[in-house]
N, C-alpha and C positions, 0 to 999 in steps of 0.2 A: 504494500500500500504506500502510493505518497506521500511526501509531507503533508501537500495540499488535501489528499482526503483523511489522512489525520486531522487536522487542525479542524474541515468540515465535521467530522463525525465527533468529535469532540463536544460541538454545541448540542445540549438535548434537544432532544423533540417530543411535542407535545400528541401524546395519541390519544385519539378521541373515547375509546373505550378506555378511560382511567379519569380518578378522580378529577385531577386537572383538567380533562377533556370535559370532564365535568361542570366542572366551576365555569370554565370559556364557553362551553353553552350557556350559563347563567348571564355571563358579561355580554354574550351577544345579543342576549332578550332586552338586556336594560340600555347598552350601547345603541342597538336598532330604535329603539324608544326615542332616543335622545336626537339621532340622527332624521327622525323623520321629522321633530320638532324644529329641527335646525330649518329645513327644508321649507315646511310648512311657514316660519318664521320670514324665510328669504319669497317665498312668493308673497307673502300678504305684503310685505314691505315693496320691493320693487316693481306689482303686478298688479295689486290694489290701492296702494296710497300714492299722494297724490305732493309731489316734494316743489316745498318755495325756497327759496335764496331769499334769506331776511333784508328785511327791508327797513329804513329809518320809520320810526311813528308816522301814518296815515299817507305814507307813500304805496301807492298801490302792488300788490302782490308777485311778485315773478318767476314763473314757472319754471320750474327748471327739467322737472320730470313726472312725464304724467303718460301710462303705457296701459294701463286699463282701457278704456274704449278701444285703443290699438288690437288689442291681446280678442278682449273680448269678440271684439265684430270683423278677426282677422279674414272671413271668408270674405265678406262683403268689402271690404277695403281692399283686397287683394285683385276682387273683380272690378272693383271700379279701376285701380290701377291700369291694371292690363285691357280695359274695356272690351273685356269679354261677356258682362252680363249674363253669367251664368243663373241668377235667380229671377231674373224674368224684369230685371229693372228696380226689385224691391228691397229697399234699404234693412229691412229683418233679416234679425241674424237667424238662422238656421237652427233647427231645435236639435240636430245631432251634433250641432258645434259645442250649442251648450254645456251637452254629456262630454265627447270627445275633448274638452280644454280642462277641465278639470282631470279627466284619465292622464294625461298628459302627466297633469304634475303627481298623480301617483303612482305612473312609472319611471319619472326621475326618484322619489322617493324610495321606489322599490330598488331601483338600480343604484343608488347612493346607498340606500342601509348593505344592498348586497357587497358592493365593494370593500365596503372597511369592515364589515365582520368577516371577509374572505381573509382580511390581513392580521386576525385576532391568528388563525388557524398557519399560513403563512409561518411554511419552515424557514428557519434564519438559517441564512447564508453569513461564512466567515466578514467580520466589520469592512476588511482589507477591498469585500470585494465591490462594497459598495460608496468608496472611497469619493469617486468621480461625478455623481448623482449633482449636477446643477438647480440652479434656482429657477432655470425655465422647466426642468423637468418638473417638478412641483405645479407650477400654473398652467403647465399643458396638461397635466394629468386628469382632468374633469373631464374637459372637451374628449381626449384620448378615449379615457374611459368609454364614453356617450358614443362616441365613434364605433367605437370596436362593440358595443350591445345591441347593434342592431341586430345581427344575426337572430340573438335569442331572444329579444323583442317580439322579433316576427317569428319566430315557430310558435311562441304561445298566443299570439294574436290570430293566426291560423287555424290552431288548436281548437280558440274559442268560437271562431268565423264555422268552421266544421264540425264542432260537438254542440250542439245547444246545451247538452248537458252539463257543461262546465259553468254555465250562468243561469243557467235555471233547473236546479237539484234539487230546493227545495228542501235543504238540508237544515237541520236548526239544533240547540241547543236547550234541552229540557228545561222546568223550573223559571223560578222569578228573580232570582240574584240578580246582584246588578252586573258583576260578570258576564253572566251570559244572556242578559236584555243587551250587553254591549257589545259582545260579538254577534248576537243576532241581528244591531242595526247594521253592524259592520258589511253581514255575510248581505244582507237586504238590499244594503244600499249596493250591490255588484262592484264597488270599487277592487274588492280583491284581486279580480283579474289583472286588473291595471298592474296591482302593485305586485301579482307573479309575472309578470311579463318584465318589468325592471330587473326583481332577483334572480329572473332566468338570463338576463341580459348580460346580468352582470356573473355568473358561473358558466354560461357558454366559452366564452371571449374574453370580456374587459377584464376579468381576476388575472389572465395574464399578461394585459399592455401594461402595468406599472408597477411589476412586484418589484422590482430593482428599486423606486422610488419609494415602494413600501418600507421596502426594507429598510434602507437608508435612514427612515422617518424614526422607524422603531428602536434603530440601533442610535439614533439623535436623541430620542427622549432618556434609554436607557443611560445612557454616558452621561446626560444631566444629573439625573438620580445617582448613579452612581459615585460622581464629583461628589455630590453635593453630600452620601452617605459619607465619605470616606474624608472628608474635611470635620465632618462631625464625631467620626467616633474612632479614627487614627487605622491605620493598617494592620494593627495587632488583634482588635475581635471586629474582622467584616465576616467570618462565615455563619456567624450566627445574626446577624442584622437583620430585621424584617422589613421587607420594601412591597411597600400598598401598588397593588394596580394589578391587571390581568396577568395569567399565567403566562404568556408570553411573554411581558413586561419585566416581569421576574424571574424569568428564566435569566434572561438576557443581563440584568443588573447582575445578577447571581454569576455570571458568566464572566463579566468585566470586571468585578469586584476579586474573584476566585483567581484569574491571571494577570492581575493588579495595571490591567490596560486602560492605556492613556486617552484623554479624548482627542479623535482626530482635527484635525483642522476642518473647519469649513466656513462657505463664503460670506460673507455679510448679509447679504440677500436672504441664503437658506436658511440663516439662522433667524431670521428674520419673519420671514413666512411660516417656516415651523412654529415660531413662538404663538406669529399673530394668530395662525390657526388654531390652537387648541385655545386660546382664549376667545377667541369671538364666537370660535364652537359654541362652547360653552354657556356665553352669552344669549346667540342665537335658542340653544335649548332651552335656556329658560323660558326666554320671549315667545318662544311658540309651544310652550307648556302654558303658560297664561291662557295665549290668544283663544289654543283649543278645548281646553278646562272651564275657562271661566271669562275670556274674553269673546271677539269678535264673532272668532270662528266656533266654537261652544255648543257641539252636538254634531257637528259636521262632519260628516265621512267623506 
């Protein structure tokens, strides 16, 4: 065996029949949670509201960004563009658009939660080899991802086009909990299909356009924790140190901590976007924990 797959087989892996595998199902139920709130958070924001550039006292208002009626009435704006008049000259928006824009955003949802719970399971590769990972690979990685889920988009869009059964099964959830009154509006209100056709999108294809940037990410947060362990409580008891966060997260701490490796260098940029993303995550989740709990959106599938 080579060095190189020494130093690979050295890192553990996390197998899904075992505790751990365990726990990382749990973290992807509450992760996906969080992730679809994120989601849900970024459409009401730049898809429903309606954004001014402040203005001096009783200076009148200015727009800066306003994409709802765009979004909303895209068929009919698209015809008047092209003056094609596909709907007969009539300015009404089309009552499958109305269904079909909202599916929309629950198969970005479904294909966003599938991505980053793909990268909870995501075998770590040696730190060495994701060295090189730039700060555009990071901001292409969305679009990337979206890109590469059409494939599995369209099989389950097919699926449902060719089984009626898939959307009307008729399937439900005994009893009056509120549990299952809330998967049954779930299962009612049909959006599930949407949001299988995203997680299918995203386990076809996109789990493989950006595991090298995955990794990168993982092996970035790790090496922070791990600094930040090992400034705290000296090089003499890290093997016993407890470090909060998913089984992969700790593996990996446990890993760097165990052959006392340094953090590698990276760009100002990366370190940049890693940061700002886990906290605007963050933020995002909460804001669309409100919205759909107990604000705007408040009962909506």
């Amino acid at each position: 065996m080579t060095a190189t797959a020494v130093r690979k087989a050295d890192i553990p892996r996390i197998r899904l029949l075992s505790w751990l595998g365990l726990e990382a199902i749990a973290w992807s139920v509450v992760i996906a949670h969080l992730v679809k709130w994120s989601v849900d958070a970024l459409y009401y924001l730049f898809v429903q509201c309606t954004w001014y550039l402040p203005q001096p006292p009783g200076a009148r208002p200015f727009k800066i960004w306003y994409l709802k009626d765009s979004w909303d009435g895209a068929p009919v704006h698209i015809s008047n563009l092209l003056g094609a008049h596909w709907f007969g000259g009539s300015q009404a928006v089309p009552g499958w658009w109305v269904t079909d824009r909202h599916y929309a955003r629950d198969v970005l949802i479904g294909l966003v939660v599938g991505v980053i719970v793909t990268f909870l399971f995501a075998k770590p590769r040696h730190p060495d080899d994701t060295a090189d990972v730039s700060a555009w690979a990071y901001i292409w990685s969305v679009p990337k991802a979206i890109l590469w889920a059409v494939p599995g988009i369209a099989i389950v869009a097919v699926l449902a086009w060719k089984l009626a059964w898939l959307t009307h099964h008729g399937l439900r959830i005994g009893g009056g909990s509120v549990l299952a009154n809330e998967v049954n509006g779930y299962i009612a209100a049909g959006t599930w299909i949407a949001v299988a056709m995203g997680v299918a999108g995203s386990q076809v294809f996109a789990r493989f356009a950006n595991r090298k940037a995955a990794d990168a990410a993982q092996w970035f947060y790790a090496e922070r924790s791990a600094a930040r362990i090992s400034s705290n409580t000296g090089l003499g008891r890290l093997r016993g140190t407890t470090v909060a966060g998913t089984p992969s997260h700790r593996i990996r701490v446990h890993w760097l901590l165990d052959h006392d490796t340094a953090s590698r260098p990276h760009s100002v940029w990366s370190v940049r976007i890693l940061s700002a993303a886990l906290f605007i995550g963050l933020l995002l989740s909460g804001y669309g924990a409100y919205l759909t709990l107990a604000g705007a959106a408040a009962g909506a599938h």
